[in-house]
C-alpha positions in Angstrom: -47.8 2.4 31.0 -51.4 1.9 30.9 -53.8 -0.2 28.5 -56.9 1.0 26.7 -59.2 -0.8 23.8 -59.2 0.9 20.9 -62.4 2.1 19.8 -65.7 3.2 21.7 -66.2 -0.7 22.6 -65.1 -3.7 22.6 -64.1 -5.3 19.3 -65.3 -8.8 19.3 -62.9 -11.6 18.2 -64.8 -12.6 15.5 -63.8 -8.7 13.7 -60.4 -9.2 15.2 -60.0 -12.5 13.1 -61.3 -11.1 9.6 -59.5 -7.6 10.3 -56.2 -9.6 10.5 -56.8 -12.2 7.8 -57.9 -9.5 5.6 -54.3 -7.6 6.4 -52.1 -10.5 5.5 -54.0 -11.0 2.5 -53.2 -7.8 1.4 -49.0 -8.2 1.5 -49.4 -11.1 0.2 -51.7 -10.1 -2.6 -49.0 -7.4 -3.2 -46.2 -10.2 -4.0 -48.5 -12.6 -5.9 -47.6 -11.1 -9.3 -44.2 -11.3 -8.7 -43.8 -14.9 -8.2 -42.1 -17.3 -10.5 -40.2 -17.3 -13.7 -43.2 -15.1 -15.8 -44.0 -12.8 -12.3 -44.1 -9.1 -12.8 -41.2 -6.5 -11.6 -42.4 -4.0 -8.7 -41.8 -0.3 -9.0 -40.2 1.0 -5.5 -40.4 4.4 -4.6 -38.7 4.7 -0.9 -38.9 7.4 1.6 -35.9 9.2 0.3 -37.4 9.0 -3.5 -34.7 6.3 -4.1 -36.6 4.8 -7.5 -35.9 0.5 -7.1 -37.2 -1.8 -9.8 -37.6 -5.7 -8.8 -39.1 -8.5 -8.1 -37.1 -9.2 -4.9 -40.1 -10.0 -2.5 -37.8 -8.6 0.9 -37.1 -5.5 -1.8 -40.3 -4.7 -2.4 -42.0 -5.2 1.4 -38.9 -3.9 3.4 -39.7 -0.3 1.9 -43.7 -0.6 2.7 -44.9 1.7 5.0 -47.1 -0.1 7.2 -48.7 0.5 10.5 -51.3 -2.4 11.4 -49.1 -5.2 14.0 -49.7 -8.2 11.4 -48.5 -6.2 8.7 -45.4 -5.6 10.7 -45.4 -9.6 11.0 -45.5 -10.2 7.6 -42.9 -8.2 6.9 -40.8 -9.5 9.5 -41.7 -12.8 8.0 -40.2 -12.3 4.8 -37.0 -10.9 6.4 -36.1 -14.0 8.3 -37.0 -16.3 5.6 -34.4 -14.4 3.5 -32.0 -14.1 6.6 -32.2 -18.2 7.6 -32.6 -19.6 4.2 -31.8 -16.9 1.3 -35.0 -17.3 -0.8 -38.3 -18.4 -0.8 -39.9 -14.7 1.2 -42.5 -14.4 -1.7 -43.4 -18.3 -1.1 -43.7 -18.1 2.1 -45.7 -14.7 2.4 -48.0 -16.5 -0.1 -48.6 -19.2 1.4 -49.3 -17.5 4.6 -52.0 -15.5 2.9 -53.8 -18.6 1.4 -53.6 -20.1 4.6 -55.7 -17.3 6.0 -57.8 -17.1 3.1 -58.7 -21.0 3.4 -59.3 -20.6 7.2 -61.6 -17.4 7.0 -64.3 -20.0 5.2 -63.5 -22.3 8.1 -64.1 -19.8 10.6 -67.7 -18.7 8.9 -68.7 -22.1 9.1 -68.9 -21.7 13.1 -65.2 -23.8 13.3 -63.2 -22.3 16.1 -59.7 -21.5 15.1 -58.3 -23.3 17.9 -59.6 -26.5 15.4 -58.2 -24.8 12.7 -54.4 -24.5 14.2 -54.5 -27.9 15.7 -55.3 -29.5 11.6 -52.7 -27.1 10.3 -50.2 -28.2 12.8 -51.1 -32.2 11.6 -51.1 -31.4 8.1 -47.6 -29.3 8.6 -46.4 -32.7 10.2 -47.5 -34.4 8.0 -46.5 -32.6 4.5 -42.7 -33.0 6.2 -42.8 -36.5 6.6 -43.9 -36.5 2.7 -41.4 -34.0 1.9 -38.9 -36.5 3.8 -40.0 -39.3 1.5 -40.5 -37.2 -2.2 -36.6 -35.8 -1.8 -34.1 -36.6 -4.4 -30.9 -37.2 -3.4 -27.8 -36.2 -5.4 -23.8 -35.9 -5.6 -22.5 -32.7 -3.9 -19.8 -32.7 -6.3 -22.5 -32.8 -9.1 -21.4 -29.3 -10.8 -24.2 -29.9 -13.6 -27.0 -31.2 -10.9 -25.7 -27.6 -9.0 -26.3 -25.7 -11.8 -29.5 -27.3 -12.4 -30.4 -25.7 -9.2 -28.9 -22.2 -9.4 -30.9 -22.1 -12.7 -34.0 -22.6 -11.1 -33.5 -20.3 -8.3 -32.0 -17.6 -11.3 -34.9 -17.7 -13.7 -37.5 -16.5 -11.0 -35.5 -13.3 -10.9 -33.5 -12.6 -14.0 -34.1 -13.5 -17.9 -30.5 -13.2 -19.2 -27.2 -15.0 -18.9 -28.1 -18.2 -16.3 -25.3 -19.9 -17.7 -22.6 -17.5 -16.5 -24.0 -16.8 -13.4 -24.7 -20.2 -12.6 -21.6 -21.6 -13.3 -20.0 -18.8 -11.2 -22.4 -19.7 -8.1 -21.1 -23.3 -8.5 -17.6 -22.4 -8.4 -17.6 -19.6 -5.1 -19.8 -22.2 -3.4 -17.8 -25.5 -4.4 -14.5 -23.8 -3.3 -15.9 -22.5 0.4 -17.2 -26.2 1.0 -16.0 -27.6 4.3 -16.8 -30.8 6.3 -17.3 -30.4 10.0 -17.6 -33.4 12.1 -19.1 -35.4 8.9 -21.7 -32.7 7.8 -21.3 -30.7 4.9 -21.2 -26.6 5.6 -21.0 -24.0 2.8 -21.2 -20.5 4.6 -21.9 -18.8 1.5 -23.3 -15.6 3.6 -19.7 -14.8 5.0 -17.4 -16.4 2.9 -18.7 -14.9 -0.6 -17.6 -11.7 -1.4 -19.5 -10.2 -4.3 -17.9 -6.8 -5.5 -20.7 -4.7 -7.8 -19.4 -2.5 -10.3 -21.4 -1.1 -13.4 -19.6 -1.1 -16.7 -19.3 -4.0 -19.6 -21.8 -7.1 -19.3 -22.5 -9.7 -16.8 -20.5 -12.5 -19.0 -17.6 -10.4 -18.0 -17.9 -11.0 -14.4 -15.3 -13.5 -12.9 -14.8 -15.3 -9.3 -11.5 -14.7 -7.9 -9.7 -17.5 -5.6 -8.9 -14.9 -3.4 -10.1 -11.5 -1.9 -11.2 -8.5 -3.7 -10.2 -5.5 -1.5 -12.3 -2.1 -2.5 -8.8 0.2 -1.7 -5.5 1.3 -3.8 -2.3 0.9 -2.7 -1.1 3.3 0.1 2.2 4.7 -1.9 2.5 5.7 -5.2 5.9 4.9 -5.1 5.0 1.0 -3.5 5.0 -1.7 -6.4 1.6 -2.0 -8.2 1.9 -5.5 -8.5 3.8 -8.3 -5.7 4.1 -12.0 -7.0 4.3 -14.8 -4.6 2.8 -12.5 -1.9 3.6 -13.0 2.2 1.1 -10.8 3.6 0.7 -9.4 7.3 -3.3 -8.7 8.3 -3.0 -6.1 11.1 -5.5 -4.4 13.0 -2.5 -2.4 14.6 -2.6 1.4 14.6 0.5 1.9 12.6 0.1 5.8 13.4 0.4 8.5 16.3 -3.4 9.4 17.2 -3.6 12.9 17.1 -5.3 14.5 20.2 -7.6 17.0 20.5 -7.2 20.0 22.3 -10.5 20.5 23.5 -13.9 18.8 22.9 -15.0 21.2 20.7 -12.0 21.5 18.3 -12.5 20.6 15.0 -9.2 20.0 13.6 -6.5 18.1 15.4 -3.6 20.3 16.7 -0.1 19.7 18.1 1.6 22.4 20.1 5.0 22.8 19.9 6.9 25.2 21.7 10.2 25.5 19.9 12.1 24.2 17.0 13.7 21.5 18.6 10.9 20.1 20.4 9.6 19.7 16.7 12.7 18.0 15.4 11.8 15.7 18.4 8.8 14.8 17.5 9.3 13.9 13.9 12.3 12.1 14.8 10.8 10.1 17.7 7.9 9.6 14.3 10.9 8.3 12.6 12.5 5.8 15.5 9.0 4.8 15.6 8.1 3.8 12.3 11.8 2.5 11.9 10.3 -0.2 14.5 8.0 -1.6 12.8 9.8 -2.0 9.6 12.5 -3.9 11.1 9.5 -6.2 12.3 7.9 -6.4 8.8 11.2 -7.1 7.6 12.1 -9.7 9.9 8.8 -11.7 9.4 9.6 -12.0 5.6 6.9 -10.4 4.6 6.3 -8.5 1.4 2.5 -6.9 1.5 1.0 -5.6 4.5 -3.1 -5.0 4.8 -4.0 -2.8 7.6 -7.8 -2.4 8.5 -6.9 0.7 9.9 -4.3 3.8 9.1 -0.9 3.7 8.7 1.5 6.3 9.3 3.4 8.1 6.5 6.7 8.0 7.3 6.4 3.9 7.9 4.7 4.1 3.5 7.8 5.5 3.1 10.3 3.4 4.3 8.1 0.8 3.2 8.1 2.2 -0.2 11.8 2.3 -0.4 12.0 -1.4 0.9 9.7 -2.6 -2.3 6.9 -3.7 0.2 3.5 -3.0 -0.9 0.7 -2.0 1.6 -3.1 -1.2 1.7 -4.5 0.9 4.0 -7.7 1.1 6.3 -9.0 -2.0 4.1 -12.8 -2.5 4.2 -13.9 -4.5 6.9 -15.6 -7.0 5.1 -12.9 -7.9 2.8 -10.3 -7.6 5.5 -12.4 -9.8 7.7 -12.3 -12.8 4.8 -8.3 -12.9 4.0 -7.7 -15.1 7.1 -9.8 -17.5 5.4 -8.3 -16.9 1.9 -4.6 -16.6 2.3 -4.5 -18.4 5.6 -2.5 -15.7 7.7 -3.9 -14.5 11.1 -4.8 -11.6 12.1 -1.9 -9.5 14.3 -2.8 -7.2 16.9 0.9 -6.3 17.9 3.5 -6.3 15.4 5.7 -7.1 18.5 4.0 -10.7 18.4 4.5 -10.6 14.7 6.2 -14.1 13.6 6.5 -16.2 9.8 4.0 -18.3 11.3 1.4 -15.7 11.3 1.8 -14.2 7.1 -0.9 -15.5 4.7 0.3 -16.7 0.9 -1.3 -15.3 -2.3 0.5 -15.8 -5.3 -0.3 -12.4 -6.9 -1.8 -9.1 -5.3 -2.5 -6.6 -7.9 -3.9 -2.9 -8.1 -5.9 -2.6 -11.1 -8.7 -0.4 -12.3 -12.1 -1.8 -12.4 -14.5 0.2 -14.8 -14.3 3.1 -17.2 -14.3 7.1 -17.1 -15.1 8.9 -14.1 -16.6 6.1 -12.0 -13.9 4.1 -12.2 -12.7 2.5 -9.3 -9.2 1.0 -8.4 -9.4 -2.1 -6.1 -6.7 -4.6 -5.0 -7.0 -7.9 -5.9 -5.7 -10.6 -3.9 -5.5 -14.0 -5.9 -3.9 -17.4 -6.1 -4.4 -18.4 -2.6 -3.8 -22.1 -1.6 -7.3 -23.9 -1.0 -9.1 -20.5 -0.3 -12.2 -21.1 2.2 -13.2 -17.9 0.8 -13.8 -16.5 -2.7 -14.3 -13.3 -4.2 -17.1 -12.6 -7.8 -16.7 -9.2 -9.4 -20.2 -8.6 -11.2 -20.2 -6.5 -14.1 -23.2 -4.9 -16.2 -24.6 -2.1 -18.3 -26.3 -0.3 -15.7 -26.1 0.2 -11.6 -30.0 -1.3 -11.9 -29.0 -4.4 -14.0 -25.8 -5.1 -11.4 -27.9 -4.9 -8.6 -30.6 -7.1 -9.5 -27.9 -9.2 -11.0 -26.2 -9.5 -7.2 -29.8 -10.6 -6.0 -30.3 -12.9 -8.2 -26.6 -14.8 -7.8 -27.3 -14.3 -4.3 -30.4 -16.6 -4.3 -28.5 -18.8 -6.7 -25.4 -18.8 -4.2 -27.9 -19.6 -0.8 -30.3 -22.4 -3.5 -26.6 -24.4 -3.9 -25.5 -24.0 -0.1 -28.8 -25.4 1.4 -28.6 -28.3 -1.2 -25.6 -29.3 -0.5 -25.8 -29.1 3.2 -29.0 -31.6 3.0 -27.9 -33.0 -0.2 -31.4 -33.6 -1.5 -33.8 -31.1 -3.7 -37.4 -31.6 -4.5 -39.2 -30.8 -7.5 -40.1 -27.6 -8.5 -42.6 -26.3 -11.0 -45.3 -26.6 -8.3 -45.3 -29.8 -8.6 -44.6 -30.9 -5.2 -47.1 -28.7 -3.7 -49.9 -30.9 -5.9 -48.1 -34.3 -4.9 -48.3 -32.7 -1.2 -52.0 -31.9 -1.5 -53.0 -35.2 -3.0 -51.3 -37.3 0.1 -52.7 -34.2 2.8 -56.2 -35.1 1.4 -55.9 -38.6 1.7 -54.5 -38.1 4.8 -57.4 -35.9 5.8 -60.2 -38.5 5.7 -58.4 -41.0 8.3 -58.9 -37.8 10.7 -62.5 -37.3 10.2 -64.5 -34.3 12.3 -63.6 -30.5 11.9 -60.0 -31.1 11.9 -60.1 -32.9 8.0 -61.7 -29.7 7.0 -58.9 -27.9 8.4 -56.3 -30.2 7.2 -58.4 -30.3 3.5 -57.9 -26.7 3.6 -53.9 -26.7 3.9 -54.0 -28.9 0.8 -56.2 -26.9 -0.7 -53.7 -23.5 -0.1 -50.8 -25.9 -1.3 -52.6 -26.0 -4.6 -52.7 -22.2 -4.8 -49.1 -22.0 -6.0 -49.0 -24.0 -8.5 -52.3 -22.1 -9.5 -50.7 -18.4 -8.7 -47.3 -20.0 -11.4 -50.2 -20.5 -14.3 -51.9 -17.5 -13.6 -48.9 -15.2 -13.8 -47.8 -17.1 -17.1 -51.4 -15.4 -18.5 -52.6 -18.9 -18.8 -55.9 -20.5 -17.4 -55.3 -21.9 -14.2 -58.2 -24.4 -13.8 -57.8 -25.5 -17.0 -53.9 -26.1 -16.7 -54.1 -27.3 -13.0 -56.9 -29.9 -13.6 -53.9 -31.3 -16.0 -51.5 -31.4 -13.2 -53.5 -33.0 -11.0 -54.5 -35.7 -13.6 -51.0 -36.5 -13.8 -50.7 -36.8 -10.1 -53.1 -38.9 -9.5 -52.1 -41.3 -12.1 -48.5 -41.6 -10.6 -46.2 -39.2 -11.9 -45.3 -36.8 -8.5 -42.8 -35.1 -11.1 -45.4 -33.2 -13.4 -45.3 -29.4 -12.6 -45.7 -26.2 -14.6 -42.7 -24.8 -16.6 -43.5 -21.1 -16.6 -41.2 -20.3 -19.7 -42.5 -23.0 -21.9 -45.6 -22.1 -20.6 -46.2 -25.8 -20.6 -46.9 -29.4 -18.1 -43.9 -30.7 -18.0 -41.7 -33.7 -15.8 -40.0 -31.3 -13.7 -37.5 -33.9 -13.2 -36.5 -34.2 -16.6 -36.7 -30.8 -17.3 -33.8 -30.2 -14.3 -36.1 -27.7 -12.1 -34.9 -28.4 -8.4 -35.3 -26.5 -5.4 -33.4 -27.3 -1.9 -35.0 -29.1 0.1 -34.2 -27.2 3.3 -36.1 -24.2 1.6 -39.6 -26.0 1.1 -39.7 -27.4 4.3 -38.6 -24.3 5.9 -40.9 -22.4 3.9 -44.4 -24.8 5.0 -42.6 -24.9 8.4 -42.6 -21.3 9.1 -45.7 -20.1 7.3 -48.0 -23.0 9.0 -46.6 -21.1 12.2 -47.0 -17.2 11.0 -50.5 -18.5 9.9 -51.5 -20.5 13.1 -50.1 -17.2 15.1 -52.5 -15.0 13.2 -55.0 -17.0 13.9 -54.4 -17.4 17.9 -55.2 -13.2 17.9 -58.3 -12.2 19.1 -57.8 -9.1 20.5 -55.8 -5.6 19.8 -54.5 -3.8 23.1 -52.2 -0.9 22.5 -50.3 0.3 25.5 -50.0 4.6 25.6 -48.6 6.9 28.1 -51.0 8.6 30.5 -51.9 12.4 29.0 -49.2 14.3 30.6 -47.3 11.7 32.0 -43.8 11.6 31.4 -41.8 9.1 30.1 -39.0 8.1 32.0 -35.4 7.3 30.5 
């Protein structure tokens, strides 16, 4: 591969610095309006004209269309923020662009930018040391200090029914609580199942100590409904494959040559699935899940034997019943023993939604100390589930990080101010270029709180300089409460946010930022004209 400049000559640094400040300025100027409880809902058009409206900051950027490298990064940015932590990607993205913004007036003031990353990395030290020292610790079995914080991380994406929701976010991430070696872990991300499904309102939704399996029953003739369930999870191909003739076919085929090579065959079908009822019988089981197929003739001998079965169960809901009903997994029905069936005190088919779109789903409840839960979201429209599921999921991923750390920090703003104040302070013990540099992390700190007035159609100066006030004279609680449109303890008012969120969010956009600023020079590689590219 060979390397070229782009352009007639040589770009110099200076160009490369503004070109990519000005670029990261630009997605984060996109998500700006979006942030906090007043923030504005984006209109998303994707490549396939899929219409999506949200606020969602990964949403909104992961359908962008963008070409330039640090775009990409930003981007990128705002997926791992979401993937590590569950929230926080327009925070973060922000923050990265008022980083950028505040070292662009660095850099025309002849400071070179290695200055500038080495006073952003001491203020980023030093705004976690503070962050260490301003956390709030609390009960993990707290269920009103929880909902406290799913309410906070709710309001910033829906208007409508944070009691419910909150309350069901408690509950799913309360019950898949474990304690590992002395450390609390909630694995909200794979032991949550949230099932969508349009119809009724979102007060209707429910959690479900148990899994909620997106299949029917595999008979008609099976029972709809097995109480004080012993349930086999198999990943065993209850079924002949069926093999193709050639590679080409289309259809499966079986040639038979006579009559009685057919009654062969079925019957050896028969003998077969005989087999494995006898082992399904001799477990004591009574329900049987199959991730895969199962064959017909074994439905119906099961059928006749009053076992109920599901069949090719999605994977994600299959993958979860270990941890709900506490059976295992069997991958031979041969090594099939009691040991191995889960317990569920009712599995039931029932019909989830109205009309044409219904859908029937079985519902595995009633487990004994389920590590894994189920939430079936309802709402009055596809778009108000989905941004529903969004929202519960930040709620869900706010509540897991808190109780993992088991402190929160303010929200509101107002420990970005109390962070700014200290970094100032902090700033003149330094002295030279690098308090400039740390003076202009503060300085980006105070944006948020700034960007929360702004997008409450307030003044920002006017209600910031009040904030501050209040900072200085002591109280590290006063923020801005976007719906009351009013200063306010932030404390009292029970607006929390985890604190593994804010430290990852200064953590990784002090990073992005001091990356971005490291760059000063673009090199694309391209293949020689006519050269060709080896595979």
């Amino acid at each position: 591969m060979s390397l070229r400049l782009t352009g007639k000559r040589m770009v110099k640094p200076s160009t490369i610095y503004r070109m990519n400040i000005f670029v990261a300025n630009v997605i984060s100027e996109i998500l700006k309006t979006s942030f906090g409880a007043r923030g504005m809902h984006k209109m998303v058009i994707d490549e396939y004209g899929n219409l999506t409206v949200t606020n969602d900051g990964v949403s909104v950027l992961k359908d962008l269309t963008v070409e330039h490298p640090i775009a990409k990064l930003m981007v990128e940015l705002a997926k791992t923020q979401s993937k590590e932590v569950g929230d926080g990607t327009k925070k973060v993205v922000i923050l990265v662009g008022n980083l950028l913004k505040k070292a662009e007036k660095l850099l025309n003031q002849k400071i070179h930018p290695a200055t500038i990353v080495e006073g952003y990395s001491k203020a980023m030290k030093k705004a976690l040391e503070l962050t260490e020292k301003l956390a709030i610790p609390f009960n993990v079995e707290d269920k009103n200090f929880l909902k406290k914080i799913a309410k906070t991380a709710l309001n910033s994406r829906i208007q409508y029914f944070w009691d419910e929701l909150s309350e069901l976010a408690v509950q799913a991430a309360s019950m898949v609580m474990e304690k590992h070696d002395g450390k609390i872990v909630v694995d909200v991300k794979n032991r949550v199942l949230i099932r969508k499904k349009e119809g009724e309102s979102i007060k209707d939704s429910k959690i479900v100590q148990g899994v909620i399996i997106n299949k029917e029953i595999a008979h008609p003739a099976m029972p709809k409904k097995m109480e004080n369930a012993k349930i086999i999870l198999t990943n065993q191909k209850l079924y002949l494959e069926k093999k193709y003739e050639s590679a080409d076919a289309f259809v499966p085929t079986i040639h038979v040559d006579s009559p009685q090579k057919m009654r062969e065959f079925l019957g050896e079908k028969l003998k077969l699935s005989k087999n494995w009822l006898d082992k399904i019988k001799a477990s004591g089981a009574n329900v049987l899940i199959s991730l895969v197929g199962i064959e017909r003739s074994l439905e119906d001998l099961m059928a006749k034997e009053g076992i109920l079965a599901v069949r090719r169960a999605d994977k994600e809901a299959f993958n979860l019943l270990p941890f709900a009903c506490g059976g295992k997994i069997v991958g031979n029905l041969e090594d099939l023993t009691p040991e191995c069936l889960g317990y569920a005190s009712l599995v039931e088919e029932r019909k989830v939604g109205g009309g044409a779109r219904a859908d029937w789903m079985v519902f595995v409840e009633g487990c004994k100390n389920p590590k894994a839960v189920s939430i079936l979201l309802r709402g009055g429209s596809w778009e108000v589930v989905d941004e529903s599921e969004k929202a519960l999921k930040n709620a869900l991923n706010a509540i897991a990080n808190a109780m993992e750390t088991g402190k929160v920090l303010v929200g509101g703003g107002a420990i970005e101010v109390e962070l700014a104040l200290h970094l100032k302070k902090y700033a003149v013990s330094l002295g030279g270029k690098e308090q400039l540099a740390v003076e202009a992390f503060a300085e980006a700190l105070e944006e948020i709180p700034k960007i929360l007035v702004l997008n409450a159609g307030l003044n920002p100066a006017e209600v910031f300089t009040n904030i501050q006030a209040q900072h200085e004279k002591g109280n590290p609680w006063v923020g801005f409460e976007a719906l009351s449109k009013k200063v306010k303890n932030m404390f009292e008012e029970g607006i929390f946010e985890p604190f593994g969120l804010v430290t990852q969010t200064i953590k990784s956009a002090t990073e992005t930022a001091n990356l971005i600023l490291r760059i000063d020079r673009l090199i694309r590689g391209f293949h020689p004209k006519g050269a060709i590219k080896k595979i």
